[in-house]
Wavefront OBJ file of the C-alpha trace (Angstrom):
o trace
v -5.489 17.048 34.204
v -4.529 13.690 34.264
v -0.735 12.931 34.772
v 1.688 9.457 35.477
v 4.537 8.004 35.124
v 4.947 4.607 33.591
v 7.589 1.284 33.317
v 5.791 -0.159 30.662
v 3.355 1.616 27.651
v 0.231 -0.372 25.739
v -0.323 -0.218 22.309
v -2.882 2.238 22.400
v -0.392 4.679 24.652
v 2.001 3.878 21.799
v -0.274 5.104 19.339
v -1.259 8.099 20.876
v 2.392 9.158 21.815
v 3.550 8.699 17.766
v -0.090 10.951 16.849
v 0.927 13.746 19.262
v 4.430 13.195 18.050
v 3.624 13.616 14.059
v 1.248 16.764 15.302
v 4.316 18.407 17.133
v 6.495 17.892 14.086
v 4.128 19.458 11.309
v 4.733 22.512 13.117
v 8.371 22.715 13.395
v 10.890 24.127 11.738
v 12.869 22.096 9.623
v 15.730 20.558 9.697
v 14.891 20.619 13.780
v 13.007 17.753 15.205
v 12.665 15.575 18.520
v 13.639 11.699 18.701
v 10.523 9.449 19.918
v 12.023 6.317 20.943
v 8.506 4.249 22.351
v 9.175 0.583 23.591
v 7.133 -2.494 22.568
v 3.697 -2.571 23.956
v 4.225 -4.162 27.421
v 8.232 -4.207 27.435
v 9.867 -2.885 30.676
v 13.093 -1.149 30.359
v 15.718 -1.046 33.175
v 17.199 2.344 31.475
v 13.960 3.483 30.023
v 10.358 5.128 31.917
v 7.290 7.802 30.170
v 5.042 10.499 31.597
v 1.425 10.770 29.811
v -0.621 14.076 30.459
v -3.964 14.091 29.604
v -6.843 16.366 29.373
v -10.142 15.482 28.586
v -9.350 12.242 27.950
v -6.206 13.761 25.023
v -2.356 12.786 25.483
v -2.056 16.716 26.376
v 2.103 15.674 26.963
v 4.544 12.983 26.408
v 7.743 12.868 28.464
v 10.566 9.592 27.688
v 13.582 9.254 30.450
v 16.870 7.691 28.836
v 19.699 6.953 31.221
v 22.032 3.797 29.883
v 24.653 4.028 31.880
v 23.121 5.462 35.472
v 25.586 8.545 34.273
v 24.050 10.594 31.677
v 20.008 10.818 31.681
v 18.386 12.138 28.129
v 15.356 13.435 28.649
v 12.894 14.084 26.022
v 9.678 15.210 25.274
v 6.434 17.528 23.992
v 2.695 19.359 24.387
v 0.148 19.447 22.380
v 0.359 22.961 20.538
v -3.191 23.924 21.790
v -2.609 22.948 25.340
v 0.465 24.014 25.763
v 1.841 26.322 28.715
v -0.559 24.642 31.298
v 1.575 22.969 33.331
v 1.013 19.264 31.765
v 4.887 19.059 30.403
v 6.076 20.811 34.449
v 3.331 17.945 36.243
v 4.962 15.223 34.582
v 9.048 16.544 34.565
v 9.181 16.756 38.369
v 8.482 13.504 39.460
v 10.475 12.567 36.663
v 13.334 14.084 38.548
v 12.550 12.636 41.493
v 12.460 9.002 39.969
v 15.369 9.487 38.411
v 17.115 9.956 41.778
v 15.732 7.303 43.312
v 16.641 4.890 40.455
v 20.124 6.342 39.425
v 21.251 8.394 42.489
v 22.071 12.057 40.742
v 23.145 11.640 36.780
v 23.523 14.213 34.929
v 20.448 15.262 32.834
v 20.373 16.667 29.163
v 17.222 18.164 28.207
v 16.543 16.893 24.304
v 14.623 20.454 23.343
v 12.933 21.455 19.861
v 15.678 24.588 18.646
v 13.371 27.487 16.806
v 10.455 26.629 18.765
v 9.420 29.774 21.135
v 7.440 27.516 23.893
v 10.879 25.041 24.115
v 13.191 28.473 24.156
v 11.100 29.581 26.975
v 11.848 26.408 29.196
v 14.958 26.282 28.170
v 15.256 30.322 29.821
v 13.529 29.107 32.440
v 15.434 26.428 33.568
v 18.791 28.156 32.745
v 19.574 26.116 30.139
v 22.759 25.847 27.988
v 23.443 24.215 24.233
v 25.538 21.212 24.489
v 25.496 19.991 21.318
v 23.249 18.924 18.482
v 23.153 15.592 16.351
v 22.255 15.235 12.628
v 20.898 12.415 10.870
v 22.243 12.599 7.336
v 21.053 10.836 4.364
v 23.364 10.155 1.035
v 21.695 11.481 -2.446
v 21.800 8.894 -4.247
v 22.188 10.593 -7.823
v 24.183 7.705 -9.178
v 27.731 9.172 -9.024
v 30.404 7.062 -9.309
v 32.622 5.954 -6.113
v 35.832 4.487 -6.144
v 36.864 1.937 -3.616
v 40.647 3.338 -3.773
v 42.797 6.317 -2.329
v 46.206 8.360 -3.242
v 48.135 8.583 -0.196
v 51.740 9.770 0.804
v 53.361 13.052 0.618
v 54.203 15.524 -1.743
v 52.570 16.106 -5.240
v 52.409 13.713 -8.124
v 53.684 9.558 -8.080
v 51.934 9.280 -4.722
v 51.333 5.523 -3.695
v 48.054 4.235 -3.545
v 46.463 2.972 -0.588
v 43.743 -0.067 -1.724
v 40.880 -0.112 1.007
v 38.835 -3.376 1.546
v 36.696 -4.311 4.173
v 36.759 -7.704 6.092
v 33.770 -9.011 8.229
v 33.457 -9.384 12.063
v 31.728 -11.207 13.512
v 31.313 -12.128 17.186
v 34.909 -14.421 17.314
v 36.337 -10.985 16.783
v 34.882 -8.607 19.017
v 38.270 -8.097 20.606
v 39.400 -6.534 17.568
v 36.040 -4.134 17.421
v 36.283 -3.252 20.625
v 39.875 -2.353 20.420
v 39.814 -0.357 17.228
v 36.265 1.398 18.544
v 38.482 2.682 21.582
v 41.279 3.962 19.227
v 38.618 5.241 17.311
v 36.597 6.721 19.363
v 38.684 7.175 22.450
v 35.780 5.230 24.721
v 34.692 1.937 25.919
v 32.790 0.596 23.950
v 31.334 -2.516 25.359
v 27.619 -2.006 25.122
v 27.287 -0.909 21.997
v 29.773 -3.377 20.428
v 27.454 -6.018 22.030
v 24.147 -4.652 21.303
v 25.484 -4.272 17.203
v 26.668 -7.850 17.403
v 23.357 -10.007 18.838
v 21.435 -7.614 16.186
v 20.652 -10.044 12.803
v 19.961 -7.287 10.726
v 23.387 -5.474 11.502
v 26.708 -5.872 10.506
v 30.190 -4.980 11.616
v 33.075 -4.866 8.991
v 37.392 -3.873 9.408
v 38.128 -1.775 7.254
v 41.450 -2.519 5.997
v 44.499 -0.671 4.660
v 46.610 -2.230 1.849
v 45.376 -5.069 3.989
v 46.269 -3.251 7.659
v 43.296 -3.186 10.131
v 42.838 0.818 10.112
v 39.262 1.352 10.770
v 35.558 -0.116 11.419
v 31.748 0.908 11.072
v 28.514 -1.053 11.353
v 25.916 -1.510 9.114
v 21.882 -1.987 10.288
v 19.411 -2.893 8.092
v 15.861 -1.969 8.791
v 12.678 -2.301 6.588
v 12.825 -3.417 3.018
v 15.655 -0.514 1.644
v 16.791 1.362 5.001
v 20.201 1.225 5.615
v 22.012 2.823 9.299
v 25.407 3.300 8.828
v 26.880 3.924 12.654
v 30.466 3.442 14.563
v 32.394 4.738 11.369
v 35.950 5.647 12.058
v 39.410 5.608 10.864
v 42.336 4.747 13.714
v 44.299 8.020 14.523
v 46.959 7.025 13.034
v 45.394 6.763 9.743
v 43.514 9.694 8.962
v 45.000 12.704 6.725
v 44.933 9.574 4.000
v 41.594 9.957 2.558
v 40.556 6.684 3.758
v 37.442 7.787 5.297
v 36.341 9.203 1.739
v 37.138 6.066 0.254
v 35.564 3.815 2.581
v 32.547 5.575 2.547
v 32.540 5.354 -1.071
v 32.732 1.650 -1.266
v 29.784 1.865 1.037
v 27.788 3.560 -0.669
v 28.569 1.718 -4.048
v 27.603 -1.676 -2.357
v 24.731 -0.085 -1.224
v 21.923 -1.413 -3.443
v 20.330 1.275 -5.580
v 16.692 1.410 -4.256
v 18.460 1.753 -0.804
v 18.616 4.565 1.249
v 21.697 5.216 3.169
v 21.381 6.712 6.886
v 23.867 8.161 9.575
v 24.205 10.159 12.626
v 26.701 13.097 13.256
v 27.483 15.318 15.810
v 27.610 18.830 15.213
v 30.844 19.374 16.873
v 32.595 16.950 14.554
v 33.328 19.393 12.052
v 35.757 16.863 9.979
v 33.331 14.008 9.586
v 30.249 16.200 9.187
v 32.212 18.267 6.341
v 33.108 14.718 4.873
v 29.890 13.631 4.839
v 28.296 16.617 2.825
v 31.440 16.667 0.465
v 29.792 13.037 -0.021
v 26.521 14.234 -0.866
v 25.067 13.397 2.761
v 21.970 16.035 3.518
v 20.520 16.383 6.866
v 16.987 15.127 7.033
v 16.955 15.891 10.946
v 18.641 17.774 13.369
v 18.264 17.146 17.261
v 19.659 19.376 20.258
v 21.126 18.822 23.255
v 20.331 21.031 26.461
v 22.114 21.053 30.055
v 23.044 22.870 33.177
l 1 2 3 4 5 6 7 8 9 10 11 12 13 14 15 16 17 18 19 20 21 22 23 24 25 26 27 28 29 30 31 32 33 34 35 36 37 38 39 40 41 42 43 44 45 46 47 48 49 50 51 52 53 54 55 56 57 58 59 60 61 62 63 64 65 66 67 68 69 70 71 72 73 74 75 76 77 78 79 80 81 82 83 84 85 86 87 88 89 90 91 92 93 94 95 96 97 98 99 100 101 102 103 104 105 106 107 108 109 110 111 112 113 114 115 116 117 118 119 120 121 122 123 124 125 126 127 128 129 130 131 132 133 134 135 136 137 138 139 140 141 142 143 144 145 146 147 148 149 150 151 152 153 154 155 156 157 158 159 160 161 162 163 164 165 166 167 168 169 170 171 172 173 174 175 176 177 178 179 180 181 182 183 184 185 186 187 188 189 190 191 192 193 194 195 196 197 198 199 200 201 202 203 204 205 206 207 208 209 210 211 212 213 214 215 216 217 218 219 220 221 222 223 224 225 226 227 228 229 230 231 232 233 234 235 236 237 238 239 240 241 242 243 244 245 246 247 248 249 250 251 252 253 254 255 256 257 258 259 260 261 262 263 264 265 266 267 268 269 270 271 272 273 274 275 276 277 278 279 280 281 282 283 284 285 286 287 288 289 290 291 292 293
């Protein structure tokens, strides 16, 4: 057994890391899956380090350390099915804990674990584990239903007043408004990602707007030819009840080109939006879990 810990990864450590990734994943159980999230062949991350375990020469384990903020470290990782339970994932996690002290004093770490798996359920008994919370990613069905780009609002029944929603676009000269209506959104600063989303090409950050009233946002990533990411979606507090989430999301997805397909990410715990997204025709392609003390 060969094990380390690494700031950087080559191409060939790339390659092997996505083969024993694809292996893992033909064996589990749908919808559950594990994020791989591998760097550029020689890029060093600040917030980023990997464990490789081999035997025999084999990637026997893979082991990723996330921790953005110095706060909250996601750790993530898997074994080769026929060399599993031989220590490779345990001779690579501890001084993974170890360098994450040194680097980020004592964050808090959540364990990113395959759910339905037997050899994950046993480390997560192990290690006293409990669920946290799991994330989807959803994809529309594009079956060619029609959207509108309007919504009835107002109380009572009948002669309610309708409520057109637009969308403006936002660029960098008004990332005071994203960042404010992210925090109303959201309820959290949201400097990072607003930044990160803006000095992307490919993505794009739209208001959505209100019979012309700033009520909402979401950003829009393009990746590939026809992949579309659809992320930071969410209607200001004291909008919602309105149906304007419905209706923005169906002007998204009717200005999404037809031969694209249409991506997001929900929590779990967000029963509203995740409901809204599968009265929307939304599936989930992929479910991840969350695991902590």
């Amino acid at each position: 057994m060969s094990s380390k810990l690494y700031d950087t990864l080559t191409a060939g450590q790339c390659r092997q890391a996505e083969a024993l990734y694809h292996l893992v994943m033909q064996k589990a159980a749908p919808p559950w899956g594990l994020c791989l999230a591998l760097p550029e062949p020689g890029e060093r991350l600040s917030d980023s380090f990997y464990g490789l375990s081999f035997s025999e020469g084999r990637l026997a384990s893979f082991l990723s350390v996330f921790c953005p903020d110095g706060k909250v470290a996601e750790i993530s990782g898997f074994t080769h099915p026929s060399l599993r339970r031989r220590g490779h994932f345990s001779a690579l996690l501890g001084p993974a804990l170890k360098r994450l002290k040194s680097l980020f004093g004592s964050p808090e770490v959540v364990y990113q674990c395959l759910t339905r798996d037997p050899d994950a359920e046993a480390f997560i008994k192990a290690k006293g584990l409990s669920f946290l919370r799991g994330e989807c990613l959803m994809e529309a069905e594009r079956t060619g239903a029609s959207h509108g780009a309007e919504t009835k609002t107002g109380p009572g029944a009948g002669g309610l007043a309708k409520t057109a929603v637009s969308f403006r676009a936002a660029g960098s000269a008004e990332r005071p408004l994203l960042l404010s209506l992210h925090k109303k959104a959201f309820g959290e600063s949201p400097e990072g990602f607003i930044d990160t989303v803006l000095s992307d090409q490919d993505s794009l950050s739209r208001v959505i707007l209100a019979d012309g009233e700033p009520a909402g946002l979401f950003h829009l990533t393009k990746s590939g030819g026809a992949l579309f990411y659809l992320c930071g979606f969410g209607i200001l507090p004291g909008f919602r009840g309105r149906g304007l989430a419905k209706a923005a999301l169906s002007r998204i997805l009717a200005d999404c080109p037809a031969e694209g397909r249409l991506f997001l990410q929900v929590s779990t715990e967000n029963a509203p939006a995740f409901s809204l997204y599968q009265s929307m025709g939304f599936l989930t392609v992929n479910r991840q879990d969350y695991y902590g003390l």
